[in-house]
N, C-alpha and C positions, 0 to 999 in steps of 0.2 A: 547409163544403164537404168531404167526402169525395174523395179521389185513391184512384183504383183503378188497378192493373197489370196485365193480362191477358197471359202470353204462352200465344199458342193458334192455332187457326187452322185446325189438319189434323184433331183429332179432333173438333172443332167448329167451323161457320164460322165468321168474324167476324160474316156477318149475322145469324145463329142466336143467335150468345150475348148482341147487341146487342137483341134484344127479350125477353132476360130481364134484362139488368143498365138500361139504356137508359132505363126508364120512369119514373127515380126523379129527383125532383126535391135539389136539391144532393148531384148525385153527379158529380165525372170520369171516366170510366172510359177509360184508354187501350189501347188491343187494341197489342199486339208480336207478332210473328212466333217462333216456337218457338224458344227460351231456348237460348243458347250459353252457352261459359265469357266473363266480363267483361261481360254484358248488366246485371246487378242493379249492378255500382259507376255503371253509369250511370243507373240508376233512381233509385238514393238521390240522383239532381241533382237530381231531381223530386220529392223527400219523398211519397211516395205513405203511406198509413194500412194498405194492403192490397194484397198482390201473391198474386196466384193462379196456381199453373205450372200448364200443361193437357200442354202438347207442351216437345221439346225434340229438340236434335239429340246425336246417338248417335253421327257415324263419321263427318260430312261435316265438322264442326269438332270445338273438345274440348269436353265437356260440359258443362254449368253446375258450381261447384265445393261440396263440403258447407262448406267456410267460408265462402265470398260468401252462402250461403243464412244460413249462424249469424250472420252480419256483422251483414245487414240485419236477424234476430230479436234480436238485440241490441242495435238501434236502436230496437227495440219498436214495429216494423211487424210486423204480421201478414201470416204465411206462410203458405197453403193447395195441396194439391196434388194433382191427381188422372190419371187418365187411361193416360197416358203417363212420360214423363219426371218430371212432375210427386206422381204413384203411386209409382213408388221413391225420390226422394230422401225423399219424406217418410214410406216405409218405414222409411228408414234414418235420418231424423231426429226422428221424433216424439216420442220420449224429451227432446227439445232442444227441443222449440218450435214445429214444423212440424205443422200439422193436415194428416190424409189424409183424403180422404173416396174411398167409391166403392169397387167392386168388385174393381178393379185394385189397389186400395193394401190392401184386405184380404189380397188372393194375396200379395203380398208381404209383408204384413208380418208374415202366417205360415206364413212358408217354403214354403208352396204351390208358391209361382213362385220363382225365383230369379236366374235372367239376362237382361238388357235385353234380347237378343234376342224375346223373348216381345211386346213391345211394338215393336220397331220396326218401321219398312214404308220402303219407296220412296216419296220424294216427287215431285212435280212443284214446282221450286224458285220456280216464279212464279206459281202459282196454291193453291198449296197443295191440292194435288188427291192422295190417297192413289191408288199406282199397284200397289201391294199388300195384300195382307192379314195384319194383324197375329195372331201366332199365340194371343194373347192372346185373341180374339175369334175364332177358329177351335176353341178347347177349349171356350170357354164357350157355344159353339151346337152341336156335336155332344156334349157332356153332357149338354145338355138336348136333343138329341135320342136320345141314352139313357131319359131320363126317359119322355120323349114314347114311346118303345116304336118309333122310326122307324128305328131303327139297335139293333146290339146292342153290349156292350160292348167285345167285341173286335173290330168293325168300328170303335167308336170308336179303341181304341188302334191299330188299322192304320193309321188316317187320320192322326192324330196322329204316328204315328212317320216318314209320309209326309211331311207337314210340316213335321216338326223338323229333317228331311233335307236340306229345300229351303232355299237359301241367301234368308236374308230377302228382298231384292229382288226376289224369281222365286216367293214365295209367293203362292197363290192358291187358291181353291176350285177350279176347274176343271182344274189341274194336280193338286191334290192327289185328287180321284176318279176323272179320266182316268188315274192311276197303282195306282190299290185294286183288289180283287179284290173289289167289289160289284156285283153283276146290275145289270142296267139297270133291273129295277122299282125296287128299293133306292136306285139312284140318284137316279132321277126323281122319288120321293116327298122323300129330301132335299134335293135340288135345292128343291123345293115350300117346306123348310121352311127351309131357309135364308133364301129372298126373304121370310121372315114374320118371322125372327128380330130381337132388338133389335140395333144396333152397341154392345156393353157401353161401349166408349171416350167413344164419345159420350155415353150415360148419365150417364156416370164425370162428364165435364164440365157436363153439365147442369147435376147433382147440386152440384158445387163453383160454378158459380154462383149457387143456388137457397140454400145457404148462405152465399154473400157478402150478397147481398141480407136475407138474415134476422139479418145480423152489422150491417146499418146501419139495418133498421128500427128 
């Protein structure tokens, strides 16, 4: 029997990640709630084979710690992370042990990105329901709507500097364009292409569980 650890929730739901890890026979797989500091000493009560950080908290408690994460790779559980919280520590530990998969742990882990703010958002504490928009996922859809020819570059970095402005909590697509100097055509067309675009986060998590799963076939 295989022991999994998932802490996740907000970039992925639990019922979402549960029909991609879920369908395997001798597997546990336990879902946690986004990773604080002291969560993984309690993991190791549970000898888990594999722990995957998706989400974590940034400001409401203290954060998960780079030793607790070296602890557990040093009991020779495997450490995966992606996403969120998950994306930078294993920016920051991959050299050690810590596998990153996904989008978000590429920005980081080449200087791309470089502060947690980039990735956090407002939660809703009981539902895990994102009550903002991570800026992470705001640069990675107006650059591809760069690409896409829907926006131009310096509309993009207008939008972007609008964003960076707004205190993580209070970020949002519709605060950040109600504040741009973009026509209302411009608008409406990204409007169009936002509701099309992927949530890179989510991806980010997918992707790390699409690899757990192919670490225990």
């Amino acid at each position: 029997m295989v022991k999994i650890i998932i802490y996740g929730g907000l970039s992925l739901s639990f019922d979402e990640s549960k029909e991609i890890l879920d369908s395997h026979d001798d597997v546990e797989v336990i879902y946690e709630r986004p990773i604080k500091r002291g969560d993984l000493g309690q993991a190791l009560k549970q000898n888990p084979d594999i722990i995957g950080i998706i989400d974590g908290v940034f400001h409401q408690n203290s954060s998960v710690g780079h030793k607790e994460i070296l602890n557990v790779i040093d009991r020779g559980i495997t450490v995966v992370g992606s996403s969120s919280m998950g994306a930078l520590r294993a920016s920051e530990l991959d050299t050690l042990g810590m596998k990153g998969i996904g989008y978000v742990y590429e920005q980081y882990a080449t200087g791309k990105v470089a502060s947690d703010d980039d990735v956090a958002v407002m939660l809703d504490s009981a539902t895990l329901e994102s009550l903002s928009e991570p800026l992470i996922n705001m640069d990675y859809v107006f650059s591809n709507a760069v690409d896409e020819n829907v926006i131009t570059q310096k509309q993009r970095d207008e939008l972007i500097q609008i964003a960076k402005s707004t205190f993580y909590p209070k970020r949002n697509y519709a605060q950040t364009l109600s504040e741009s100097s973009l026509d209302g055509d411009t608008k409406s067309r990204l409007i169009d292409f936002i509701r099309t675009s992927k949530d890179i986060k989510k991806e980010d998590a997918k992707a790390l569980l699409e690899y757990i799963v192919q670490l225990i076939e």
